[in-house]
C-alpha positions as CSV (number, residue, x, y, z in Angstrom):
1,X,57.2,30.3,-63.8
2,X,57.1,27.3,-65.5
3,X,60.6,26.6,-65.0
4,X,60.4,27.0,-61.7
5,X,57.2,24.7,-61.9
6,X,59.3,21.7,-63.6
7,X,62.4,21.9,-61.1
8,X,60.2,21.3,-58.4
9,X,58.3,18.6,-59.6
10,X,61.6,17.3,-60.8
11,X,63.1,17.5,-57.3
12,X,60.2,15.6,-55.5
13,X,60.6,12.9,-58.0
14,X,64.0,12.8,-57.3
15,X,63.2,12.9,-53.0
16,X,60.5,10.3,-53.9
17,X,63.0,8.0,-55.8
18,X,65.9,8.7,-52.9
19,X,63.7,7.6,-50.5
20,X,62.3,4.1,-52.7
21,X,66.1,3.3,-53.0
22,X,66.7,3.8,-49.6
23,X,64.3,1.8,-48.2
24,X,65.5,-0.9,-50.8
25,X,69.2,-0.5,-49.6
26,X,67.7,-0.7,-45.9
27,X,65.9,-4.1,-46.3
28,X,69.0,-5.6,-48.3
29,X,71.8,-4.4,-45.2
30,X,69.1,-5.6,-42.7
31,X,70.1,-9.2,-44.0
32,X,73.6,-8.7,-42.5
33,X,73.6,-8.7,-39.1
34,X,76.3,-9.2,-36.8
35,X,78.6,-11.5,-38.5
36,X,77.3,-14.7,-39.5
37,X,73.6,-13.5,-38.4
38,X,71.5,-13.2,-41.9
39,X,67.8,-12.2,-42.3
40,X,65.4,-13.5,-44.4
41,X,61.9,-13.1,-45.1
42,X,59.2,-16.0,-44.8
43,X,56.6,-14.5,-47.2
44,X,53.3,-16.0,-46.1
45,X,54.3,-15.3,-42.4
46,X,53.9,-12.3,-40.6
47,X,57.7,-12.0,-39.2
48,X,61.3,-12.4,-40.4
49,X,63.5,-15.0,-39.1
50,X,66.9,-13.2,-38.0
51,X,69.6,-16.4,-37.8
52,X,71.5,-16.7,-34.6
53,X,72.8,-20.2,-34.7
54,X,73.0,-22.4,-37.7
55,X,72.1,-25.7,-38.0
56,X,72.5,-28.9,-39.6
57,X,69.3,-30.9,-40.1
58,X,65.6,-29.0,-41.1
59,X,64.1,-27.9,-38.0
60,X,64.9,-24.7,-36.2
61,X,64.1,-23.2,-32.6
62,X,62.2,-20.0,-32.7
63,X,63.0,-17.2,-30.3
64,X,60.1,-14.7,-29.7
65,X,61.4,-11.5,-27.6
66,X,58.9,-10.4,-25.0
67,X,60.4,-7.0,-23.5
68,X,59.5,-4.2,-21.8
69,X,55.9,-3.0,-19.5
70,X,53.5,-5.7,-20.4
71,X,50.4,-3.8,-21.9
72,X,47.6,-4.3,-25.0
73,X,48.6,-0.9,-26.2
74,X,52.4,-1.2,-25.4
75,X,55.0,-1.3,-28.1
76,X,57.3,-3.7,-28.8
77,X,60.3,-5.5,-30.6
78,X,57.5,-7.1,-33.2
79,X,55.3,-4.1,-33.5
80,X,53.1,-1.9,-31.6
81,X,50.7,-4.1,-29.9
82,X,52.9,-6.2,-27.7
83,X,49.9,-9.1,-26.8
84,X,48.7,-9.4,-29.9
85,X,51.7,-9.2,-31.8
86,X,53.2,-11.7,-29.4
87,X,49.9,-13.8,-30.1
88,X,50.6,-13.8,-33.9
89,X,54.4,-15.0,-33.6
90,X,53.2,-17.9,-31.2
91,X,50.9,-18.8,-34.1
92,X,53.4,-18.3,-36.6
93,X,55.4,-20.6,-35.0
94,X,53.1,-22.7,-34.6
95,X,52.0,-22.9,-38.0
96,X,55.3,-23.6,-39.3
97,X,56.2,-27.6,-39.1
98,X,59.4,-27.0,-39.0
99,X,59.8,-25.3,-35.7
100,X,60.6,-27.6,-32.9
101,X,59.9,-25.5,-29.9
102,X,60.1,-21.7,-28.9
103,X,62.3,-19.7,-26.5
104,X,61.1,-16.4,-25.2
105,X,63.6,-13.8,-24.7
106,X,62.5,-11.7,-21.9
107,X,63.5,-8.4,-20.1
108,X,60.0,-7.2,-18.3
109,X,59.5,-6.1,-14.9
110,X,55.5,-7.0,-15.6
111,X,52.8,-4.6,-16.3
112,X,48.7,-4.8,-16.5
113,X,47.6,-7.6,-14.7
114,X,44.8,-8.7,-17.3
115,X,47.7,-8.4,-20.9
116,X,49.7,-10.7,-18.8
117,X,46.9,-13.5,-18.0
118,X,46.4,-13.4,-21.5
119,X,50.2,-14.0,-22.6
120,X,50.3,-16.9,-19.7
121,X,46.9,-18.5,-21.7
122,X,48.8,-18.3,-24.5
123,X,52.1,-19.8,-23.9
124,X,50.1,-22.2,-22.1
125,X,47.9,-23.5,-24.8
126,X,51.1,-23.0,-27.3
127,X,53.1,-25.5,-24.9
128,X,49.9,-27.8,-25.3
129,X,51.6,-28.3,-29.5
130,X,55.2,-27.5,-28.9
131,X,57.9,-27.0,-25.9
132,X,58.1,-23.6,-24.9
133,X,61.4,-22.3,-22.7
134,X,61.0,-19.1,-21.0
135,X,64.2,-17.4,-20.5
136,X,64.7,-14.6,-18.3
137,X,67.4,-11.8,-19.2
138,X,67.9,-9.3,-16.7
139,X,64.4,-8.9,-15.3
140,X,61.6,-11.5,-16.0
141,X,59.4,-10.1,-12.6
142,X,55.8,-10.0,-11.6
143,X,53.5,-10.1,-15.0
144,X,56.6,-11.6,-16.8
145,X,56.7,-14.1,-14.5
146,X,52.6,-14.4,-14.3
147,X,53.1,-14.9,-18.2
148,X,56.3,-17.8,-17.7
149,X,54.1,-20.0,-15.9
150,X,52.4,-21.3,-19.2
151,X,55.6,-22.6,-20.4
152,X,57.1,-25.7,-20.7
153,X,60.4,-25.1,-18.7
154,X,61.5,-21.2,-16.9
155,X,65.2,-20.4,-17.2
156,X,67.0,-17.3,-15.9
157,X,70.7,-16.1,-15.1
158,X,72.2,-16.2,-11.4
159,X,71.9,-12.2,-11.2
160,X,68.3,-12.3,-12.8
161,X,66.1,-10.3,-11.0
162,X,62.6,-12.2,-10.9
163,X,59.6,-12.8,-8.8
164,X,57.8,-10.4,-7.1
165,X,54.3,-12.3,-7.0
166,X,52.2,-9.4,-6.1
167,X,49.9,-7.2,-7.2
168,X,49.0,-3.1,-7.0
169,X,46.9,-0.1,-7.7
170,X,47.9,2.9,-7.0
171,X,46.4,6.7,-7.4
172,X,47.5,9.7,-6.7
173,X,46.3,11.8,-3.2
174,X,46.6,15.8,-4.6
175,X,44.0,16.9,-1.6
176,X,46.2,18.9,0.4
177,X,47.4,20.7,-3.1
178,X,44.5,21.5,-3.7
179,X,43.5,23.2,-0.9
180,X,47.1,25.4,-1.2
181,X,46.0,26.7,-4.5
182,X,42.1,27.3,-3.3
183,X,40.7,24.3,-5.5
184,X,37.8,22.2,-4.9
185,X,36.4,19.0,-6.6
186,X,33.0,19.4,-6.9
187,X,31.7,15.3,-7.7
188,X,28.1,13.9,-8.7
189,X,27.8,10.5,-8.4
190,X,25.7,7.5,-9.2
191,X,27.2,5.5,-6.3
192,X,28.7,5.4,-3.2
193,X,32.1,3.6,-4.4
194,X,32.4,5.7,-8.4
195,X,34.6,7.8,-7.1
196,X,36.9,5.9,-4.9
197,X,40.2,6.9,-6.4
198,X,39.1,10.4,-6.2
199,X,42.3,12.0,-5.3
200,X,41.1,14.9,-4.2
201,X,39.5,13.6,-0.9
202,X,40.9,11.1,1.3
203,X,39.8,7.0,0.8
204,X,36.8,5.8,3.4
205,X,37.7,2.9,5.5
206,X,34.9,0.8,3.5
207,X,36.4,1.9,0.2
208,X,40.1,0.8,1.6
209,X,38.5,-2.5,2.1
210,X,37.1,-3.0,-1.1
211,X,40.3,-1.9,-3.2
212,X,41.8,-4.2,-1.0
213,X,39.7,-7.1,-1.6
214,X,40.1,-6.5,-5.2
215,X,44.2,-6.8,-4.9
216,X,43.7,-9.3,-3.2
217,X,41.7,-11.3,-5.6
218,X,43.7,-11.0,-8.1
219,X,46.4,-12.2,-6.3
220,X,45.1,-15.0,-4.9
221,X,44.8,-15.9,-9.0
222,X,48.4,-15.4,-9.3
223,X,49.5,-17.4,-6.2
224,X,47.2,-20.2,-7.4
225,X,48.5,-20.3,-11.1
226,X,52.1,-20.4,-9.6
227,X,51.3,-23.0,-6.7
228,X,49.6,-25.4,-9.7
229,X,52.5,-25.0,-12.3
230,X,55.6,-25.1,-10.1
231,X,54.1,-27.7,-7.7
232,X,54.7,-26.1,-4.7
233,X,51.8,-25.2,-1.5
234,X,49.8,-22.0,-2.1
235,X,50.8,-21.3,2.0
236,X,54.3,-21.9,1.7
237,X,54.7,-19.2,-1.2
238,X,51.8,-16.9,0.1
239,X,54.1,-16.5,3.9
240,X,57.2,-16.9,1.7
241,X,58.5,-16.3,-1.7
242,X,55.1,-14.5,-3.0
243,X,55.2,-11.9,-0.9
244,X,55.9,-10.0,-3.4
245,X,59.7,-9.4,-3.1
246,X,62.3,-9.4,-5.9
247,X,64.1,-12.5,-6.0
248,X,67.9,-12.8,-7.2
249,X,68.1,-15.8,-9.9
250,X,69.8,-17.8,-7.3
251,X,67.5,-17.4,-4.9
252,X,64.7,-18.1,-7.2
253,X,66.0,-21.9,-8.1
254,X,66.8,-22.4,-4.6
255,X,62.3,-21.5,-3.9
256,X,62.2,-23.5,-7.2
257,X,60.6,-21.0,-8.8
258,X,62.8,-21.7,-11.8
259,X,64.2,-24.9,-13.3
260,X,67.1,-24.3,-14.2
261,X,69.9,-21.3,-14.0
262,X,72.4,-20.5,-17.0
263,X,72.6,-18.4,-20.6
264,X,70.6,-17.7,-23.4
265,X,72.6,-20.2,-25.3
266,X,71.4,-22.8,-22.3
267,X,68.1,-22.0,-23.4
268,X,68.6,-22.7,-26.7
269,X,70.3,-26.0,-25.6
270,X,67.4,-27.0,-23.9
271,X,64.6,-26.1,-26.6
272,X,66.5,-28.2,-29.0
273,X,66.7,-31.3,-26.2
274,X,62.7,-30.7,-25.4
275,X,61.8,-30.8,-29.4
276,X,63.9,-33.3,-30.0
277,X,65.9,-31.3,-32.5
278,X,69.8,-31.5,-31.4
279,X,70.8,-29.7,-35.0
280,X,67.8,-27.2,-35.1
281,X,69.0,-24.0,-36.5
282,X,68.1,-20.9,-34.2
283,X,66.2,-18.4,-35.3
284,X,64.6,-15.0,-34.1
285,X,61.8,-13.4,-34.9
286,X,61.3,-9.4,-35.7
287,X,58.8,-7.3,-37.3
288,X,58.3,-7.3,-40.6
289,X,59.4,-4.4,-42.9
290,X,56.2,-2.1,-44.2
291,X,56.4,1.5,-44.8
292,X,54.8,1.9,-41.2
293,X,57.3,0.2,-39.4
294,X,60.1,1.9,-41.3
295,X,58.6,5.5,-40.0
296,X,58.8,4.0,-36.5
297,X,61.9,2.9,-36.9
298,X,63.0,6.1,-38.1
299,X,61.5,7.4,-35.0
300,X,63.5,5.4,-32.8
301,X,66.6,5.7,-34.5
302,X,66.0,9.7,-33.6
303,X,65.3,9.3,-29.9
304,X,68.4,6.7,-29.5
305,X,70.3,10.1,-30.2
306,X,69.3,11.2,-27.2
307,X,71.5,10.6,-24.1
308,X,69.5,10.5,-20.8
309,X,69.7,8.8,-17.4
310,X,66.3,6.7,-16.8
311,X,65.5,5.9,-13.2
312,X,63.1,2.4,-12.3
313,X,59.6,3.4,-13.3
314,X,60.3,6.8,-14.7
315,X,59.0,6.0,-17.9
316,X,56.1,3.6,-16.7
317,X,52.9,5.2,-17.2
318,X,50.4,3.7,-14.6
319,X,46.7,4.4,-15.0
320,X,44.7,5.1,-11.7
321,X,42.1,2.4,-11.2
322,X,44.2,-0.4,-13.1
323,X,45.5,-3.4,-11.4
324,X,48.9,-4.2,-12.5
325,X,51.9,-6.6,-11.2
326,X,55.0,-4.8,-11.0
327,X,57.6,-4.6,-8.8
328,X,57.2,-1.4,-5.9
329,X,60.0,0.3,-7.5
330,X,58.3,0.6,-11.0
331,X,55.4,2.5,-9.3
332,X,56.0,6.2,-9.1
């Protein structure tokens, strides 16, 4: 028995030390990546700088990733709380004297209508110290877009899809289900409007109205923070471009709802011009490595071994009563 006893305290000493070294080997390969790309850590910071451009004088361009649904609780490519981790990365940039200007890489069709008024403050008041160049990748739409107003200059490719100035609620009518399977909801109420998203009873025409007016007071928000930033008459875009279509990258220079079309690396070209840094090095920013964010990692690395065909908005989790700018076809 006590043989036994020592061999397995002996083998979870050994799993334990595995695991230590492991980690250790993981940091240490994380500083090689992609060729000439090479992480290092800025200690009193709460992000890494990943290299993907050298330079040749002291200043650098830092490029913050914004990607995926916009949310408070959504998780991201600098932790799990996209807006506040997205916050802290603005202020480490910030902080740090020798960044010239920021570039956020985006891919976001939007999301909840209030995490993306605060990333537009943000970028906004950011832009207010240093020049901020939104880039969109594939899809900078709706809430992404909402957010790209606070900065300095908007970028995106020809074959971008962006825009859709809009907003939506949606909920879920299952009255005529549940009268197949003999169910009733059985509601008591404070109010004559608590329940309006009831889905088990059809919306009164006074409760349309006031959903309605709620859309569209938000939106009227939206059209006026795009109609001040890009210069352009709150009619024009409201009968127009903010109707809530998905523009084409093309199409959205032509509206000038972008100033300028081209690549990431144009981006990068154009931070360094706005800070006044031609040789800035270029530098991104990812999460930091704790024990947490290695089990995540760990996690993710396990679902990427899945192979599975996604269709728009079959992973977007919409909560009934929240506003939210998306485009239509992220709305199940």
């Amino acid at each position: 028995m006590k043989k036994s006893g020592c061999l397995l305290i002996a083998l979870f000493l050994a799993l334990c030390a595995s695991l230590f070294i492991n980690v250790l080997l993981g940091t240490a390969l994380g500083s090689r990546v992609k060729g000439k790309t090479a992480a290092r850590i800025v200690p009193e910071r709460s992000f890494t700088e990943q290299v993907l451009q050298s330079g040749s004088g002291p200043k650098k361009i830092a490029v913050i990733p914004l990607v995926g649904i916009i949310g408070f609780e959504q998780s991201n490519a600098l932790g799990s709380s996209l807006v506040e981790d997205f916050k802290a990365a603005l202020q480490q940039a910030k902080e740090d004297s020798a960044v010239a200007a920021v570039v956020i890489s985006t891919d976001s069709p939007g999301g909840e209508i209030t995490a993306s008024d605060v990333l537009y403050k943000a970028i906004q008041d950011f832009a207010k110290e240093k020049p901020v160049v939104f880039y969109m990748n594939s899809i900078g739409a709706s809430g992404a877009y909402y957010a790209a107003c606070g900065a300095t200059w908007m970028m995106c490719n020809d074959t971008t899809f962006t825009g859709s100035i809009g907003v939506i609620i949606s909920s879920l009518n299952y009255r005529g289900l549940f009268g197949k399977v003999g169910l009733e909801s059985v509601i008591f109420k404070s109010g004559k409007f608590k329940d309006m998203l009831n889905g088990a009873r059809e919306l009164t025409p006074e409760e349309s109205a006031y959903i309605q007016g709620l859309v569209m007071q938000s939106y009227d928000r939206f059209l006026g923070i795009v109609a001040k930033r890009r210069g352009l008459p709150a009619e024009g875009l409201r009968n127009g471009p903010a109707d809530g279509r998905i523009l084409s990258g093309t199409d959205a220079k032509t509206e000038k709802l972008v100033d300028q079309l081209g690549y990431i690396e144009d981006a990068y070209a154009k931070a360094r011009e706005l800070g006044g840094a031609p040789g800035a090095e270029i530098v991104r920013y990812r999460r930091s490595f704790s024990f947490s964010s290695f089990f995540d990692l760990l996690g993710e690395s396990r679902a990427a071994t899945k192979v599975q065909l996604d269709l728009p908005g079959a992973d977007v989790k919409l909560e009934p009563g929240r506003l939210y700018l998306l485009p239509a076809l992220f709305v199940p």
